[in-house]
N, C-alpha and C positions, 0 to 999 in steps of 0.2 A: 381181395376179398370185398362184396359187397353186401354182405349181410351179417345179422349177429346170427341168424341160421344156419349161413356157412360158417362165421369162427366157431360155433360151437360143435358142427359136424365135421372138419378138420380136425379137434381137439381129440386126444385120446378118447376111448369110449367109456372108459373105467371112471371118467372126469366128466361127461357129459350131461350125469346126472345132475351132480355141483353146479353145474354151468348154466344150465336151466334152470334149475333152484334157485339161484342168484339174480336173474336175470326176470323171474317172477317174483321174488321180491321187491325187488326195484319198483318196477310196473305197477306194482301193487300200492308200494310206496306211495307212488308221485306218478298217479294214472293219468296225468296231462302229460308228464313228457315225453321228448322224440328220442326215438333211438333209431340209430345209427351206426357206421362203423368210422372213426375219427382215427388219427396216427395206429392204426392199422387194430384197434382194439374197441370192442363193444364203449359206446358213448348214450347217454342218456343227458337232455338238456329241458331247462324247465326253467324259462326267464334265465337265460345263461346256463353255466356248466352247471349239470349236476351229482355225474359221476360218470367214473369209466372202470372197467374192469379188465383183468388179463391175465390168462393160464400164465404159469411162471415153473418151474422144474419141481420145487417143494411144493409151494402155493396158488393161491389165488390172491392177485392183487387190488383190495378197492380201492379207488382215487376218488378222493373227495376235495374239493376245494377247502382252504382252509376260512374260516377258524373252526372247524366243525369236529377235529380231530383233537386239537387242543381243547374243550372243551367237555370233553366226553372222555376224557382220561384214565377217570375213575372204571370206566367202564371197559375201557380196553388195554388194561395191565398187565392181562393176560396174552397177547398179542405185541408181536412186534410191528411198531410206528413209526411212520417220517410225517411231518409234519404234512404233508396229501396223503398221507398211504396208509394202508394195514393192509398187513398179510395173515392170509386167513391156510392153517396148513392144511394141506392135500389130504392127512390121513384122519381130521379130528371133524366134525359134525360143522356147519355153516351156523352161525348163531343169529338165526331169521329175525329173532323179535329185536336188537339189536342193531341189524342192518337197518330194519325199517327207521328206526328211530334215528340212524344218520341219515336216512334218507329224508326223511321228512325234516330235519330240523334244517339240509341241508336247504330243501324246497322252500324254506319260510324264510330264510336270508335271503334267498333269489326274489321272493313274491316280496320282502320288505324293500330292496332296493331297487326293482320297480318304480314302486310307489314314491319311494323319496326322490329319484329321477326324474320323474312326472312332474 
C-alpha cells in the first residue's frame, strides 16, 4: 500500500465514509503534518509521531503517542483505551470535535519538545 487513498479504497465501502472523515479531521487538526502510510497504516507526523489510524473488524483504531490519552481521560470513558489507543466503534458516529482536540494537544507536545531540543 502506498497511499492513505489506497488504505482507504481497499477498506469496506460502508467504512470509507469514517475513514475519510477521520482522516479530515486530522488534517484539519494539525494542517502542517505529513501523512503517509507507516507499518502498513494511515500515519500522520508533525515534529515527530502524531497519530496513526486503522480499520479493525468492530472499529477504528487512533494511535496517539502518549501522555495524550492519559490525560484526556475524562473525556474518553466512554471509549475503550490503552495507553496509545482508542477505539472508536464501527456502528456509533466519529466524535470530530474530540479527535481534534487530541490532535492538536498531541501537536503542541511535539512543537514543545522541539523547542526544548533546540
Amino acid at each position: 500500500m502506498r497511499s492513505v487513498d489506497e488504505y482507504i479504497a481497499k477498506s469496506p465501502r460502508e467504512i470509507q465514509t469514517k475513514l475519510k472523515k477521520l482522516r479530515e479531521v486530522i488534517l484539519t487538526a494539525a494542517s502542517k503534518s505529513q501523512e503517509k502510510i507507516s507499518y502498513g497504516m494511515p500515519y500522520y507526523g508533525y515534529f515527530g509521531r502524531l497519530a496513526y489510524f486503522r480499520l479493525s473488524k468492530n472499529h477504528i483504531g487512533l494511535y496517539i503517542p502518549p501522555p495524550v490519552i492519559q490525560e484526556h481521560m475524562k473525556d474518553l470513558k466512554i471509549y475503550k483505551t490503552s495507553m496509545a489507543t482508542i477505539r472508536f466503534p464501527l456502528d456509533k458516529k466519529l466524535p470530530v470535535t474530540l479527535i481534534k482536540k487530541l490532535i492538536k494537544a498531541r501537536a503542541k507536545i511535539n512543537e514543545k519538545n522541539v523547542i526544548r531540543d533546540n
